[in-house]
BAVEXFI-395222 format. One record per residue (C-alpha): residue number from 0; x, y, z. Coordinates in steps of 0.1 Angstrom, whole numbers, plus 5000, padded with zeros to 4 digits. Layout:
 pos east north   up
 NUM    X     Y    Z
...
***
This chain:
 pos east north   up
   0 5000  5000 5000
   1 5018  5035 4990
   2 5019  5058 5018
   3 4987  5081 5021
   4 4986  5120 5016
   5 4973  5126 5047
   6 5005  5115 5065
   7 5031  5130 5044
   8 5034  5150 5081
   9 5027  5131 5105
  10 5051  5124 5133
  11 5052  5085 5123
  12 5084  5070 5113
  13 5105  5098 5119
  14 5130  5104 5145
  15 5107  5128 5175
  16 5116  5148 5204
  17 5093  5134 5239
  18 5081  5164 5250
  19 5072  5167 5288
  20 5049  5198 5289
  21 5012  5193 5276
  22 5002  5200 5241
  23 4972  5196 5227
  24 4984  5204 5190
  25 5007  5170 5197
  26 4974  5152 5185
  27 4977  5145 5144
  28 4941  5133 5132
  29 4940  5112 5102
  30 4905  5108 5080
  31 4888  5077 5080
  32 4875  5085 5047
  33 4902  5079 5022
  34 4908  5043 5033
  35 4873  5030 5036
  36 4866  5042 4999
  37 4884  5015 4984
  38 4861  4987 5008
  39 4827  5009 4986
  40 4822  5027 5022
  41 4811  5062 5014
  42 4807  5086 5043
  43 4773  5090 5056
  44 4765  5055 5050
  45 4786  5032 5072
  46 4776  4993 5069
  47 4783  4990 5104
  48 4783  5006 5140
  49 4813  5003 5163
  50 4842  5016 5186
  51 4879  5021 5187
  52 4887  5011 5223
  53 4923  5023 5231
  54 4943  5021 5268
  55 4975  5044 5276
  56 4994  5021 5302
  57 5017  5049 5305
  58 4997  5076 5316
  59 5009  5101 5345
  60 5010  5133 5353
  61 5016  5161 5385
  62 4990  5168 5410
  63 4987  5208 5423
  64 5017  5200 5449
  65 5039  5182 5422
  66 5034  5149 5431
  67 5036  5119 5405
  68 5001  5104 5398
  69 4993  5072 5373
  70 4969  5059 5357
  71 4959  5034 5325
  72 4932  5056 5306
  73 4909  5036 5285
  74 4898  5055 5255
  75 4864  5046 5233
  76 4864  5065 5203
  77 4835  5063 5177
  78 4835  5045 5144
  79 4818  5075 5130
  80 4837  5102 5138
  81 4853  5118 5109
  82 4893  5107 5118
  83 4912  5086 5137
  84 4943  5100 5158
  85 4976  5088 5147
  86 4987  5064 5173
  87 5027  5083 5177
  88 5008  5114 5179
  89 4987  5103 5207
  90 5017  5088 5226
  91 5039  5121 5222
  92 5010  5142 5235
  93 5003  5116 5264
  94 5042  5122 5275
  95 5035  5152 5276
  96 5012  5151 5309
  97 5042  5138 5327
  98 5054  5168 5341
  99 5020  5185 5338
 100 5000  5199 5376
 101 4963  5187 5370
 102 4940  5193 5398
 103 4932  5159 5398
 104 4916  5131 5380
 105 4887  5144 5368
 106 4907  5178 5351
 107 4931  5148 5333
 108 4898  5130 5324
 109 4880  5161 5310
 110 4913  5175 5296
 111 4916  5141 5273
 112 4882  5136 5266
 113 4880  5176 5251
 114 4918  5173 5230
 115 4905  5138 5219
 116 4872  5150 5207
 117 4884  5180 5191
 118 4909  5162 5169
 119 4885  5133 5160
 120 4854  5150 5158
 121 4831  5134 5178
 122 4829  5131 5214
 123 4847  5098 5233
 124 4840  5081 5265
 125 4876  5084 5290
 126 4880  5064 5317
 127 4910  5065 5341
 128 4914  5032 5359
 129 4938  5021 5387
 130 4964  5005 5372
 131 4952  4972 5392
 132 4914  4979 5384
 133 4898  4943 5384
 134 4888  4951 5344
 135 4927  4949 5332
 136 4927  4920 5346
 137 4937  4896 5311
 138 4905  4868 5297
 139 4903  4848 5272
 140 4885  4854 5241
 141 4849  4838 5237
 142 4838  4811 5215
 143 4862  4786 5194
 144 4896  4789 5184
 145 4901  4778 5151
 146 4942  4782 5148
 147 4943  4739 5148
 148 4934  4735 5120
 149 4962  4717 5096
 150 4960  4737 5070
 151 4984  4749 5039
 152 4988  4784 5029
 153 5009  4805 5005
 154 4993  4836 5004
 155 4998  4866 5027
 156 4980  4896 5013
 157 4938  4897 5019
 158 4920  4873 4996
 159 4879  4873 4996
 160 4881  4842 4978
 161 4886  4819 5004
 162 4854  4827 5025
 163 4828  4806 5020
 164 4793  4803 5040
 165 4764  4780 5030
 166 4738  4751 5046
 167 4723  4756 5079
 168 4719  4790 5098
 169 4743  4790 5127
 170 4750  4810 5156
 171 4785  4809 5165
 172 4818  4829 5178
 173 4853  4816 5163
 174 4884  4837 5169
 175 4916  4838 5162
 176 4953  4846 5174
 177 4970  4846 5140
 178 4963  4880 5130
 179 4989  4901 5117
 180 4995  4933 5096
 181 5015  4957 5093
 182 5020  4996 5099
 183 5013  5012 5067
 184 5037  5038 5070
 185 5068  5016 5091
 186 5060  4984 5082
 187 5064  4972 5120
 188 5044  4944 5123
 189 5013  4943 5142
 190 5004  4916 5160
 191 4965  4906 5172
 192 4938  4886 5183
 193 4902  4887 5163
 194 4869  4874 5170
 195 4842  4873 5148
 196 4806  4864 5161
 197 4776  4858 5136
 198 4744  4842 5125
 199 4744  4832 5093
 200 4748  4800 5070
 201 4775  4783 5084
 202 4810  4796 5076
 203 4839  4771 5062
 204 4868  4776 5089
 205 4896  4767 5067
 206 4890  4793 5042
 207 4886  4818 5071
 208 4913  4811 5090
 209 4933  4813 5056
 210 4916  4845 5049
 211 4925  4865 5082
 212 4962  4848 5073
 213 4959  4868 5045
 214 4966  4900 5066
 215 5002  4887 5074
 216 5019  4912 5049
 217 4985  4935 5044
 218 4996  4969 5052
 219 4970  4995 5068
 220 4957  5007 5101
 221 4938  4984 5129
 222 4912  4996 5120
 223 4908  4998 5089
 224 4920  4957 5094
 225 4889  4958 5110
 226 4866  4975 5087
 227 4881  4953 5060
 228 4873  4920 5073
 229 4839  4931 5084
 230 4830  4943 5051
 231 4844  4911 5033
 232 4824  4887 5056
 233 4787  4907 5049
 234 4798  4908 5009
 235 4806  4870 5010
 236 4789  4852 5037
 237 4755  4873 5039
 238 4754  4867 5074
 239 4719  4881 5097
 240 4743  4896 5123
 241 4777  4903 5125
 242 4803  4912 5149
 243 4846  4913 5141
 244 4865  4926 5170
 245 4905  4930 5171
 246 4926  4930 5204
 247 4961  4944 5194
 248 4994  4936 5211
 249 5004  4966 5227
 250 5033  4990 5211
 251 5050  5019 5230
 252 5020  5020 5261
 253 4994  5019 5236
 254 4968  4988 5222
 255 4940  4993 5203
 256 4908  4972 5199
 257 4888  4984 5171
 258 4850  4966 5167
 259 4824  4968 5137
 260 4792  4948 5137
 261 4756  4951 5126
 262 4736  4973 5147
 263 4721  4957 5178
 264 4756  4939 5180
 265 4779  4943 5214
 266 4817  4929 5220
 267 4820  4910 5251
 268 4833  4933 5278
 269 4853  4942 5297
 270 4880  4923 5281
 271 4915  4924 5278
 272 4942  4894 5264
 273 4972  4886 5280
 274 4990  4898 5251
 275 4977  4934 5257
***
């Protein structure tokens, strides 16, 4: 994939001063538009409903007598806000809390939740746990795993092709801990869990676990992965309901967990994977 226009400046993949004063213009949105109109998604009219579900484990900042405070803030941003934030952006402009006086935890809270909005366009939910709050606390993923099956592949990049649905309506949740992509700008691989939950005729595992393979050398954004697979699953396996949900590994203090589904759909939650 060649590198998009609308990072030609952003701070990813080049060599960045950590700043440690706070600065809201750190934050480098990124539309959602240009890479959902090669999927047919045309803005206005998204096929699905869903979230971008981010946690900074390296969130801290300065309360009014200039002591050290932490936290893990846990992010949900929208799938239909206009941009995503650029996920080195966000972690230079997090650094720069560190040696930042707040008040306390609800000026942090509002603070992030006003930056965030403003640079995404739409408003997201912040939460700032404890950093042993029982909800980072890792699960497991619902439903079946489907990574046993003995199966050959020699194809790395995305390929519709192999899924395949038919018989019998079924309600079922498969997942997955083979997913990989990479950064579309770095090429640093991105590692990740998915989980897809449907009813619908019954989908043929092999070709799906050889089509989320697929992503091994696909280069894009998590959730774009996301909106990818979702969009490929309603084209080719017609289900009634839908729901693909990613759990990222977590680079430089960040993960992200992008979900699409069908409206009416939830992920399970809370949940977080050891790998997180």
């Amino acid at each position: 994939m060649n590198r998009p226009d609308t990072l030609k400046d952003a701070p990813l993949g080049r060599e960045s001063d950590y700043p440690e004063r706070y600065d809201p213009g750190l934050l480098y949105p990124i539309p959602r538009a240009a890479n959902r109109a090669p999927l047919g998604i045309e803005k206005g009219g998204l096929p699905f409903v869903g979230e971008d579900e981010w946690h900074a484990f390296e969130l801290s900042w300065l309360n009014a007598r200039g002591k050290p405070s932490v936290a893990v803030a846990r992010f949900r941003l929208p799938a239909d806000s206009p941009n995503l934030i650029e996920s080195k952006s966000w972690k230079l402009y997090l650094n720069g809390f560190n040696q930042t006086r707040f008040a306390g935890r609800d000026q942090v809270a509002e603070t992030l939740a006003r930056d965030l909005g403003e640079a995404a366009g739409a408003t997201p939910d912040v939460a700032l746990l404890d950093v042993d709050a029982p909800e980072l606390m890792p699960r497991a993923l619902p439903g079946e795993c489907i990574d046993g099956l003995d199966i050959a592949v020699d194809r790395y990049t995305p390929n519709p092709d192999c899924l395949r649905a038919e018989g019998e309506v079924v309600e079922e949740t498969l997942h997955s801990h083979l997913l990989k992509s990479n950064c579309p700008v770095t090429g640093q691989p991105d590692w990740g869990s998915v989980l897809i939950r449907y009813r619908g005729p019954r989908l043929d595992r092999e070709g799906l676990l050889r089509y989320l393979i697929g992503f091994r050398q696909h280069q894009d954004f998590h959730e774009h992965c996301v909106e990818h697979i979702f969009t490929d699953l309603m084209a080719r396996a017609r289900p009634e309901r839908l729901l693909v949900m990613a759990r990222y590994v977590r680079r430089g203090g960040l993960d992200i967990s992008p979900w699409r589904a069908t409206p009416g759909e939830r992920p399970p939650q809370p949940l977080r994977l050891a790998r997180q």
